[in-house]
N, C-alpha and C positions, 0 to 999 in steps of 0.2 A: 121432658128430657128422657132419653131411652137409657133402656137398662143394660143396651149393649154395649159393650167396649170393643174398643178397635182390636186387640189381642185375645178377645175370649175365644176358648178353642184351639188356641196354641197351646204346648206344651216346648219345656227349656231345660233339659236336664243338664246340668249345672256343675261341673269338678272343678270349684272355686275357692278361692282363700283371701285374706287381706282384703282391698279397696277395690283394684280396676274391674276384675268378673263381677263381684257382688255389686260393684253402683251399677255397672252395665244391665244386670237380674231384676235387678230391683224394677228399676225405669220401665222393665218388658212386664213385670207382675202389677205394676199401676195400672197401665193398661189393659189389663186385663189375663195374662197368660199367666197359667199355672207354671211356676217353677221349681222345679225340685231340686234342693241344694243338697250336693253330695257332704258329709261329714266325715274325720276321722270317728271311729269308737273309740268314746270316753272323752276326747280329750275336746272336737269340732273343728272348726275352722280354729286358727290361732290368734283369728282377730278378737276371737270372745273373748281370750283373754290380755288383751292391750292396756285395759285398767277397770275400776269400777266404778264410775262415775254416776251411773243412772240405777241406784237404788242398787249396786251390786252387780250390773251388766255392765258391759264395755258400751263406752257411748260410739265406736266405729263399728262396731257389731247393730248396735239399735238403729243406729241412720241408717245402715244397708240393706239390713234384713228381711225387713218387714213381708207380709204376705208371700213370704215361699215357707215350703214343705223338707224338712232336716229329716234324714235320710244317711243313718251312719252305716258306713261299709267300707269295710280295711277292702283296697283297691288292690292288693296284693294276692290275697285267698286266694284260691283256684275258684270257689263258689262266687266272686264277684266279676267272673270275665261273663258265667250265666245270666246274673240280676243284671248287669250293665247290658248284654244284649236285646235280654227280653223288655229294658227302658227305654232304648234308640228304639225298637219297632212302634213305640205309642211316641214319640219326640219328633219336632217338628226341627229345634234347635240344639245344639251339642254346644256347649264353650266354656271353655278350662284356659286356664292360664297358673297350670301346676308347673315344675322348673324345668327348662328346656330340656327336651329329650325323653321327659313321661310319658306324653301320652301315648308316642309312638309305642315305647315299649309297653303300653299298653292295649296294644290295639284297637288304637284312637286316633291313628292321623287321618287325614281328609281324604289319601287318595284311597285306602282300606277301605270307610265307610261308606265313602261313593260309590265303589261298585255294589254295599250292599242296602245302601237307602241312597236311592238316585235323587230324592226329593229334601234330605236332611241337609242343613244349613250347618256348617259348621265353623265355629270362631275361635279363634286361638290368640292367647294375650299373651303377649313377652315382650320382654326389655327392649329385643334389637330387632325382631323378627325373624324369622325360619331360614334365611341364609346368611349370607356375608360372614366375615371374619370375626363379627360379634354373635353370632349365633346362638352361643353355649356360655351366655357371660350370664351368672345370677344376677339382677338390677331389680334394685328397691327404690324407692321413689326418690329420698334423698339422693343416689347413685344417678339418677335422669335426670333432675334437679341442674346437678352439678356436670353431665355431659353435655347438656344442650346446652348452657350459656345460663340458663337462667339462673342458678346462685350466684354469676360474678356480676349478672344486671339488678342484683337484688342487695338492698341495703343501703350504706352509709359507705364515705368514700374511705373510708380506716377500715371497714369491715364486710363483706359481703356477710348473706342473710337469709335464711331458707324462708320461704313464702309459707305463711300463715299456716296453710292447708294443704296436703298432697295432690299438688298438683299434676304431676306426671301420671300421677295414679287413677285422677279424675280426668285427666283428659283422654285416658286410653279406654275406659270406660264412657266415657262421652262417644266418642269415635265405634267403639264395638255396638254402642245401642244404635248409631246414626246406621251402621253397616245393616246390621241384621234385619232394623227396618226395610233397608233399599232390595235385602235379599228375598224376604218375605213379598215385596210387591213384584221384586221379579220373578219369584217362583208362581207368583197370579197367574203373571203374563206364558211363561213358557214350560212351568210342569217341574223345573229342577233346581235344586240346591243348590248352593255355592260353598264356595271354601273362604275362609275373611281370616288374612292373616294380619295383627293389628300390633303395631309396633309400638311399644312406650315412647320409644327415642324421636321417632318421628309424629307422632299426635303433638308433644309440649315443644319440639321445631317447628311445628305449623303454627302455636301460640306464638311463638317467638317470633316472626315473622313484621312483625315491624322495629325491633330491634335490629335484626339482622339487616335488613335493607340500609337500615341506619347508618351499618358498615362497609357499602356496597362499595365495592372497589379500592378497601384499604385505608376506607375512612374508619377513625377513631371511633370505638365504641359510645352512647352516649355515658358520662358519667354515673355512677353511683348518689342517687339524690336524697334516698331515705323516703317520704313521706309527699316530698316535691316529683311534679312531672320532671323528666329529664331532659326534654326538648320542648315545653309551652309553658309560656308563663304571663303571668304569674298564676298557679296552680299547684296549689298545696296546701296546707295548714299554716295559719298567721294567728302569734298571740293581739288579744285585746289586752281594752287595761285590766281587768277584772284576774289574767293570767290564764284564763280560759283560753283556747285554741278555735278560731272559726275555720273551717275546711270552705276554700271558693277556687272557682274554676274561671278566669278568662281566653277566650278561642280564639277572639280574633280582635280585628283593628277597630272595628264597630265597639265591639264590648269594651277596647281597652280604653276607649274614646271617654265612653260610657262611665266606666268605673273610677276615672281621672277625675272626670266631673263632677258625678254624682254619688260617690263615694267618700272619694277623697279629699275633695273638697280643691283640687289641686289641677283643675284643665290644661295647664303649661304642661304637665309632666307629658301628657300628648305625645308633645314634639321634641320632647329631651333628647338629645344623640345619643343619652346610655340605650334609653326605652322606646327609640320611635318604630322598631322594628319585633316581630317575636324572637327571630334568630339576635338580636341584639339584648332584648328581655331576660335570655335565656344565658348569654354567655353572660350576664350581667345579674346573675340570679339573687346575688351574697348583698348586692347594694340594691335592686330593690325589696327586699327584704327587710332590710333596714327600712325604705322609704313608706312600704304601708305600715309595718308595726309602728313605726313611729305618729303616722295618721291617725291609727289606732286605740291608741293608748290614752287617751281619756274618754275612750267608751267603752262600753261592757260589749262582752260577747252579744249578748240578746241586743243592743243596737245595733251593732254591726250585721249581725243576720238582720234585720228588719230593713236595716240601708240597702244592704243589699237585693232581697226580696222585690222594695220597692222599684230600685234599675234593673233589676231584672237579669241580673248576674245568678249565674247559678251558687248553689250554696251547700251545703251539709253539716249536722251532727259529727261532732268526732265522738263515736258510742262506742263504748266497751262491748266484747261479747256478751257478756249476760246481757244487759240492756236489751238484745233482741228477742229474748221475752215475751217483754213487755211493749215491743216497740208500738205505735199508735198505729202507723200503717197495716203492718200487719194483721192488728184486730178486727180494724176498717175494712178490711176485704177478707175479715174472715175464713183467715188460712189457717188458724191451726186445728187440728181434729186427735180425738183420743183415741188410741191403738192398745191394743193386748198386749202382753208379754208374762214371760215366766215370773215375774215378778209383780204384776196388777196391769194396771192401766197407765199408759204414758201420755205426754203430747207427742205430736208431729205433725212437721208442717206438711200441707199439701205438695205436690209436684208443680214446678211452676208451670203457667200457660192456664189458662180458665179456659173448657170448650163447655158452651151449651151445649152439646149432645148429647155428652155421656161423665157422669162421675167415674172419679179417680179410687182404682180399689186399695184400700187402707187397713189392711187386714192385721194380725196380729205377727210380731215378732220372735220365731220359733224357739225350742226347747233343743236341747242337743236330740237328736234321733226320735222327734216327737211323731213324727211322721211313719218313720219307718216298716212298723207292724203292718199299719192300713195299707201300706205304699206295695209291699211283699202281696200283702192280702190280692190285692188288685192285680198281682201279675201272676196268682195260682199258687204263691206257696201257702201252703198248710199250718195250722197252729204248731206241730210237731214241728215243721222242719225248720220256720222260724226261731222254734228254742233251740231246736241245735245249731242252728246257725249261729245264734246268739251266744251258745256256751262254749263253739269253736271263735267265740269273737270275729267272727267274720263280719258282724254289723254291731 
């Protein structure tokens, strides 16, 4: 296995906060590029302080962070338009996603730094994007959540339901890592940077994209199911007798053949007119529902997976968060590994995707401005100037 990574060599100076910049940083510091994440002085990103979960850190700060360089610098000083220029001339990548209308006034929009790094890649994260009518709207995740559709496609039909995890916030960050990759190989091919404006509203509309079809030409949204698919069934969580919950999945007319028979014990239900169809399965969700729990119910959860396993239905745990832990698979391929932090040693898991060629760099989870001394050092300021820098709080 080589020691090289696909990003060693790049540099990502970083004016980030919250979720979408920092997962998009992170994913580029795995692979190997030095990140240097811009900080407030004293205070940092504000995701540090979300909660304290992990021994007194924010557990949204620990998942993001990992292997970049904190680098505190009030962005306002007159002395920080100097450190931020003399950073873009060693930067390969620029991306901020501070609130619409910073960074210009900072002299930080794409078309400024492209006349003065024709080779700098520069990414911008926000709610709506750089124009239109939404332009200058502040959007937090829940706020994109709830503009794209996805809180009123999410939940029970008495309640819509925010999705476990920030998802608008991860998909805009998903999207800014996919971009910067495609701009780094195109700057391979022809010498110059791009500009990547990355829009929250449209990254979790692109997720949405089989709901919406759903609705194509006026047709009814699919229901609110909870826990059950909206449109394939039977697909969801069914009690055994035990009270226990088994999660199974059927796809198609083969499978449902299948799990009539050899599940259920029950091959007629086949050809029932409630269930001979999915689109019939499906408008018929509430009665069969009834019809396998009641199949169910003088077996325990653990026959029912084993039934199932054997026809070859698919299956799942309904696992608690902590449970993944300790999950089996997980150990089994050997994904988790111990990382630094201002606090000792943590776990974390690997980045998904396993390449023979090159390990995933796993470095330690920064300090507010841990970086910063050495970071100045390497751009020519002086022991002196950094302390007055420091006692004008300018870092």
């Amino acid at each position: 296995m080589s020691a090289l990574r696909p990003l060693d060599g790049v540099t990502v100076l970083s004016l980030e906060q919250a979720v979408s910049a920092p997962f998009a940083t992170r994913q580029l510091a795995d692979l190997g590029a030095r990140v240097i994440k811009v900080e407030r002085p004293d205070v940092g990103d504000f995701a540090r302080n979300y909660d304290t979960r992990v021994s007194g850190l924010a557990s949204y700060f620990v998942w993001l962070n990992r292997s970049k360089e904190s680098l505190t610098l009030d962005v306002k000083h007159p002395e920080a338009k100097t450190i931020l220029a003399r950073l873009l001339t060693k930067s390969d990548v620029l991306v901020q996603n501070l609130v619409p209308g910073a960074a210009g006034r900072l002299g930080l929009s794409a078309p400024v730094l492209r006349e003065q790094h024709p080779r700098l890649i520069v990414c911008d994260i926000s709610g709506y994007g750089d124009d239109g009518p939404y332009r200058d709207k502040k959007a937090y995740d829940m706020m994109l959540q709830a503009e794209s559709g996805l809180l009123a496609a999410t939940g029970i039909a008495e309640a819509q339901a925010r999705t476990g995890f920030s998802a608008a916030d991860i998909s805009a960050g998903m999207y800014a890592y996919s971009n910067i990759l495609s701009a780094l190989l195109l700057r391979g091919r022809t010498g110059q940077g791009s500009h990547i404006d990355v829009s929250m509203l449209e990254t979790i509309v692109e997720w949405m994209g089989n709901p919406l079809y759903y609705t194509y030409q006026g047709a009814a949204p699919a229901p609110r199911a909870g826990a059950f698919h909206p449109s394939v069934q039977p697909y969801g969580p069914f009690r055994a007798g035990d009270g226990r919950e088994v999660m199974l999945a059927v796809q198609n007319e083969r499978e449902w053949s299948v799990f009539c028979s050899e599940v259920l014990g029950q091959p007629q239900l086949k050809d029932d007119v409630r269930f001979a169809s999915n689109v019939l399965r499906a408008t018929n969700r509430q009665v069969l529902v009834g019809v396998i729990e009641a199949a169910f119910s003088g077996l325990t959860s653990t026959q029912v997976v084993a039934m199932l396993d054997k026809a070859g239905i698919a299956t799942a745990n309904v696992n608690t968060v902590d449970q993944l832990w300790s999950h089996p698979q997980l150990a089994a391929r050997q994904r988790w590994r111990e990382i630094g932090s201002p606090v000792g040693t943590i776990p974390a898991l690997l980045p998904p995707g396993r390449n023979d060629a090159y390990d995933y760099r796993m470095d330690a989870v920064p300090g507010i401005g841990q970086h910063t001394d050495a970071i100045l050092d390497e751009l020519g300021y002086t022991g002196a100037e950094i302390s007055r820098l420091r006692e004008q709080r300018a870092i």
